[in-house]
Every structure is written in structure tokens, then in C-alpha cells.
C-alpha positions in Angstrom: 0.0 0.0 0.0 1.6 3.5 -1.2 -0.3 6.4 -0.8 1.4 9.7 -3.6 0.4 13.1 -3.6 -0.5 14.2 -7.4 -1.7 17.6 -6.6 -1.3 19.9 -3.1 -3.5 22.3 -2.2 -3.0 25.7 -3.6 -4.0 27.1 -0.4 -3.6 27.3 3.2 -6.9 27.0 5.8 -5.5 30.1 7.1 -4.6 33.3 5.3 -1.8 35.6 7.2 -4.0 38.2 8.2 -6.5 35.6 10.2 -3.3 35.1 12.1 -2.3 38.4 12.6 -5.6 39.2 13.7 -5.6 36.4 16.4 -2.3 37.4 18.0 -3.2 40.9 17.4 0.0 41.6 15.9 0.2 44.9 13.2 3.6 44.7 12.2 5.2 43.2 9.4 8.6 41.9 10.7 7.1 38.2 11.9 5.0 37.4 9.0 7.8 35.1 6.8 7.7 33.5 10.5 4.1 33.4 10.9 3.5 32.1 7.1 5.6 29.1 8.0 3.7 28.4 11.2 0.9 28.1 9.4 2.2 25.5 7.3 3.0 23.9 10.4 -0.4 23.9 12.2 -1.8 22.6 8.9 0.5 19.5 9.2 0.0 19.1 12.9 -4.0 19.4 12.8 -3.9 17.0 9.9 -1.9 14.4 11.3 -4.0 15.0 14.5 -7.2 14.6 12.5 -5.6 11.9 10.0 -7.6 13.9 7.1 -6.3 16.4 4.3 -8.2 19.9 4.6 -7.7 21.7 1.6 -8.7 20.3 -1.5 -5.7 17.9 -3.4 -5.3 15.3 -5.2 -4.1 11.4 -4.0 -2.7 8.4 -5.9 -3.4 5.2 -3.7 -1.8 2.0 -4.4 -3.3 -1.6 -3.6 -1.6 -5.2 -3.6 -5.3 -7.0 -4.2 -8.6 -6.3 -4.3 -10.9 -6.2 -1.1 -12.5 -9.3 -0.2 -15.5 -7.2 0.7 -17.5 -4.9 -1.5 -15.8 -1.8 -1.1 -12.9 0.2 -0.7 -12.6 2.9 1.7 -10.1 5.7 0.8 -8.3 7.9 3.6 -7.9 11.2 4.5 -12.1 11.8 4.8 -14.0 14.4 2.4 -14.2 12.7 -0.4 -14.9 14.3 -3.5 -14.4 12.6 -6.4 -12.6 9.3 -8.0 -10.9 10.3 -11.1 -10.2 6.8 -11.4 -9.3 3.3 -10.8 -6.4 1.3 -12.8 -4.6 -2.3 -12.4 -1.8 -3.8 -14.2 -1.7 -7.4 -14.8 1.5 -9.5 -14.7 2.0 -9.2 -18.2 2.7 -5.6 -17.7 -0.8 -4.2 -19.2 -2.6 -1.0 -17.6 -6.7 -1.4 -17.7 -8.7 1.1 -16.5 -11.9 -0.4 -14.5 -13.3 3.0 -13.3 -13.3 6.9 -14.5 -15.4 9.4 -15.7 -16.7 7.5 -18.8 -16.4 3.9 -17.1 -18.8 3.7 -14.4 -20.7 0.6 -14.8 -18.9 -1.7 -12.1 -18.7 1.1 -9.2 -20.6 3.7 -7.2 -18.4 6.7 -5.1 -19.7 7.5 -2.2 -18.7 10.8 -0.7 -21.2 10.9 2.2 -19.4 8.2 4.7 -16.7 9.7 7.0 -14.6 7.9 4.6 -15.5 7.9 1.2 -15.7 4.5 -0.5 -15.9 3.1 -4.3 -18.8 0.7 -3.9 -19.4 -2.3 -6.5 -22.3 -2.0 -8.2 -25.1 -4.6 -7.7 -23.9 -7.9 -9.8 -20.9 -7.1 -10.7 -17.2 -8.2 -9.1 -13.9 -6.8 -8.9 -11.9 -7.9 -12.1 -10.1 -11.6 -11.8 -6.9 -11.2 -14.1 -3.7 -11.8 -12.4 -2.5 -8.7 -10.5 1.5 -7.4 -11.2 3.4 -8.1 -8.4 4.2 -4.3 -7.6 1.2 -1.7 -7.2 -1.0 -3.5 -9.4 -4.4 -1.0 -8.4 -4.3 2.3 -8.7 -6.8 4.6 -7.3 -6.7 8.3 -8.2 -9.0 10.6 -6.1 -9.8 14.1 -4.5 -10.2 15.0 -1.3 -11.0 18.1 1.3 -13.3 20.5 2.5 -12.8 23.3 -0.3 -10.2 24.8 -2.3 -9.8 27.9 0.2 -9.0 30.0 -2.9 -8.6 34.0 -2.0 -10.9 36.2 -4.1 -10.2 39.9 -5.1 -12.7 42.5 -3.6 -13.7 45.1 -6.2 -16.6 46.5 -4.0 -17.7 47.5 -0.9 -21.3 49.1 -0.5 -21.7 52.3 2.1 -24.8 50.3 3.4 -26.0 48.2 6.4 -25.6 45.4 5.8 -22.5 45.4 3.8 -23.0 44.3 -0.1 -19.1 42.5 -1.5 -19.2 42.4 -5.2 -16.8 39.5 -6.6 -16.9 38.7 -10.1 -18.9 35.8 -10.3 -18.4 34.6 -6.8 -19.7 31.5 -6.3 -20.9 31.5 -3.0 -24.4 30.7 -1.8 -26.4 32.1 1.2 -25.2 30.5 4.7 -21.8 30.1 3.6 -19.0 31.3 6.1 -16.4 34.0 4.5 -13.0 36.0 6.1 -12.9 39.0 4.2 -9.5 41.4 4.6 -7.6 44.1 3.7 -10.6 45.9 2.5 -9.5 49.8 2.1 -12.0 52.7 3.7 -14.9 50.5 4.7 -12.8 48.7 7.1 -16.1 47.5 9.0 -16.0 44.5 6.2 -13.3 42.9 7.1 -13.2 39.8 9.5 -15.4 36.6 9.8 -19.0 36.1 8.4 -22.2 34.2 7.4 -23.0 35.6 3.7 -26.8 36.5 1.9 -26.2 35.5 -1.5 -27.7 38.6 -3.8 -26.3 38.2 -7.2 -24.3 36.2 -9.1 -21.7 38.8 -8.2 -22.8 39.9 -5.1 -23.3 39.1 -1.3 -24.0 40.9 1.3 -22.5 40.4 5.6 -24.8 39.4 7.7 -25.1 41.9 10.7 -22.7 44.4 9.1 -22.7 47.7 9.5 -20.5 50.2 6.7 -18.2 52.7 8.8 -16.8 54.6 5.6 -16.8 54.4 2.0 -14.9 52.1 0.2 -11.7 53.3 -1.7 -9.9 49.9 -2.7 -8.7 46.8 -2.6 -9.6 44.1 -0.2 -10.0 39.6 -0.4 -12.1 37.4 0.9 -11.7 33.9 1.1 -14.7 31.1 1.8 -14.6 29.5 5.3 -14.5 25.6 4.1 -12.8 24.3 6.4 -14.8 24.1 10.5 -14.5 26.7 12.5 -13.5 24.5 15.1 -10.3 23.3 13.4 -9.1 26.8 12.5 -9.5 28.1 15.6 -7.4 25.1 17.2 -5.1 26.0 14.8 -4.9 29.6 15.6 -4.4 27.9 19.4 -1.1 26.1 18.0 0.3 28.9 16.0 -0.1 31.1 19.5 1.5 28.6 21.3 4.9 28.4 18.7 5.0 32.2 18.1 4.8 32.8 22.3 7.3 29.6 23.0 9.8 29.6 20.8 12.1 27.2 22.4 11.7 23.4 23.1 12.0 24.3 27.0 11.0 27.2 28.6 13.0 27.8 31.6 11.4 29.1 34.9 8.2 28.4 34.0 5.4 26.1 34.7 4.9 24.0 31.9 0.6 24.1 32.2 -1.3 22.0 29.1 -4.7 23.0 28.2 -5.5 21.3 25.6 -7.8 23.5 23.8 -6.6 22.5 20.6 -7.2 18.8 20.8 -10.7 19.2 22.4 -11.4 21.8 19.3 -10.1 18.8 16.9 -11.0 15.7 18.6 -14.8 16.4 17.5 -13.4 15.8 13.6 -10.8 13.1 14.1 -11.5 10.3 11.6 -11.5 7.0 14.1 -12.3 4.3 10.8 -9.6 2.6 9.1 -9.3 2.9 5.5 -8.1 0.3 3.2 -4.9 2.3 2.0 
């Protein structure tokens, strides 16, 4: 069993200024540091969580087939099989499952783990499987593609109206909007109103100036719960920045891990 990322995310759960904001921090001389801690809390809280957060792409490699009728892919938020392959001992690739192949399998992206499911009637093939890697299983995963969006407007109303070209949210969704110049009272965390195609509005904001530039926003996909326990780590390495603190009680909260424990993936996948 071999497990290969294909495709990292393009994107952090966190941008900069989420941290910034947490630590209350408004100079610029720790953000290379912070940017790297962020990268570091992702890994931890992942490991922690045993999923992947932010949309990517995974190759996994089997031996055999199940001898059940499923097979239950890692990392949890599943959303999508680009395919399933095996090579037989003569050295021959056949594809079994993809986008214009699905007769023998089902994906199903609701269980904590997704699975590909056979179909009713049918089996998993019988040729003679290559000794090394024979299946391969190509597949997405994560809770959103995090991707940061460039403001273009800011409405001198109550509440707020964003326009984003073609934005792509819907009403409910969670955004961090930031660095929004003159109507500063948009930026931070909130639950959207979907008005237009191109336009949302901030639920319970209230404009404090007129907008003059500039500004992102990115969609909350990943829980609230995990980025704030992530915001907890980052504290915690940007405060201590030393293995052992001397003259000091060493106290353990454990906020973090209660905030994650909530989304830890307890299954065992077959890869």
C-alpha cells in the first residue's frame, strides 16, 4: 500500500492576516515566520485529524482487491474518483473505473470515509494482478479549495453588499474577508446572503466609511472549530519559541485537541 500526492493544495486554511488578527499583531517583521507556522499547524492538525483539509489530489496504491465490496479511501471528504487502474502480470494497464467507465462502481462521498462501492452484480476484475502496485486509485479530497478572491466593492450600506466577479458563493456560507480599504467594518469573519451572481451581502454588518480599494475574501470551508485550534497552535509556537521554557510552569490546556477531537477520523481505510 503507497499512498502519492499528485496535486497539493494551492491554499492554506488560514490566510496571514486571520493570524495576525488572532495574535493581534500589526507589524510586518514576523509574517515570513508566521507564514511558516501556518504551514506547520496545517500538518500538525492534519496528522491530529488523520484527514487532508484543503482540496488535493491522491494516488493510492493496492496489492489485491478487497474481499469485501468496497474500498474505503483515507484522509475523509471525499470528492471525487478520477479513477481506478490495475496492471496485470504481463505488464498491461486497464482502467476499470473513470469518468466515462462507471458501470462496475458507485463513489460514495457521504461516509466519514468515502468509498468506491461495486455495483449490484458485478465483481472486482479476476486477471492476475503485477506483483508491484498493481491498483491504482486516483481521487480528490478536502473540505474546499480555500482560494482568495479579489474584492472590487464594498457598498456604504447596512448590511454590507461584496461584489466579486462571479463569486460562487451561496447564502449560509462562512467568509473571512481582509484588507478591504476605507470601509474597514467589512473585514473579519462572516455568514454571507447571496444577492447576485456577483454579489453578497455580511450578515449583521454595519459600513463605517466608503470604500476606496482593494480588499479579499476567502470562503470558510474548512470548520470553525479546526481553525481556531489552529490559531491555538500557532499562539503557542509564536509565544514559545524554544523546546524548553526555563522558569516556568509548563501548564497544558489542551484546547486544541478538544477543538479537533470532535473531527478526528476514528475508521480505518483500506490504503
Amino acid at each position: 500500500m503507497k499512498r502519492v500526492l499528485v496535486t497539493p493544495p494551492a491554499y492554506y486554511p488560514l490566510v496571514l492576516d486571520q493570524v495576525k488578527s488572532h495574535l493581534n499583531i500589526d507589524y510586518t517583521n514576523d509574517d515570513k515566520y508566521l507564514q511558516a507556522l501556518i504551514s506547520v499547524a496545517t500538518s500538525n492538525a492534519e496528522q491530529f485529524l488523520r484527514r487532508r483539509l484543503i482540496t488535493q489530489t491522491w494516488k493510492l496504491f493496492l496489492d489485491a482487491w478487497p474481499y469485501g465490496d468496497s474500498i474505503l479511501l483515507p484522509f475523509g471528504k471525499l470528492q471525487s474518483v478520477t479513477h481506478v487502474k490495475y496492471t496485470d502480470t504481463a505488464g498491461d494497464q486497464t482502467t476499470w473505473y473513470d469518468a466515462d467507465t462507471t458501470t462496475y462502481a458507485d463513489i460514495d462521498t457521504d461516509r466519514e470515509l468515502g468509498r468506491i462501492q461495486l455495483a449490484y452484480g458485478y465483481s472486482w476484475p479476476t486477471a492476475s494482478l503485477h506483483p508491484q502496485n498493481p491498483i491504482e486509485i486516483q481521487f480528490v479530497c478536502g473540505y474546499g479549495a480555500n482560494a482568495v478572491q479579489a474584492i472590487t466593492g464594498a457598498s456604504s450600506a447596512s448590511p454590507i453588499a461584496i461584489t466579486i466577479g462571479t463569486h460562487g458563493h451561496t447564502t449560509g456560507d462562512e467568509v473571512y474577508v481582509y484588507d478591504v480599504g476605507g470601509n474597514t467594518a467589512a473585514n473579519g469573519g462572516w455568514i454571507i446572503t447571496k444577492s447576485t451572481a456577483d454579489i453578497f451581502t455580511l450578515n449583521g454588518s454595519a459600513y463605517n466609511a466608503a470604500y476606496t480599494s482593494g480588499g479579499s475574501c476567502i470562503k470558510q470551508s474548512v470548520p470553525l472549530a479546526i481553525i481556531q485550534a489552529m490559531l491555538l497552535m500557532i499562539g503557542d509556537m509564536h509565544e514559545n519559541r524554544e523546546d524548553i521554557l526555563v522558569g516556568q510552569t509548563s501548564v497544558n490546556l489542551r484546547a486544541a485537541e478538544s477543538l479537533l477531537m470532535p473531527y478526528r477520523i476514528h475508521e480505518q481505510a483500506d490504503g
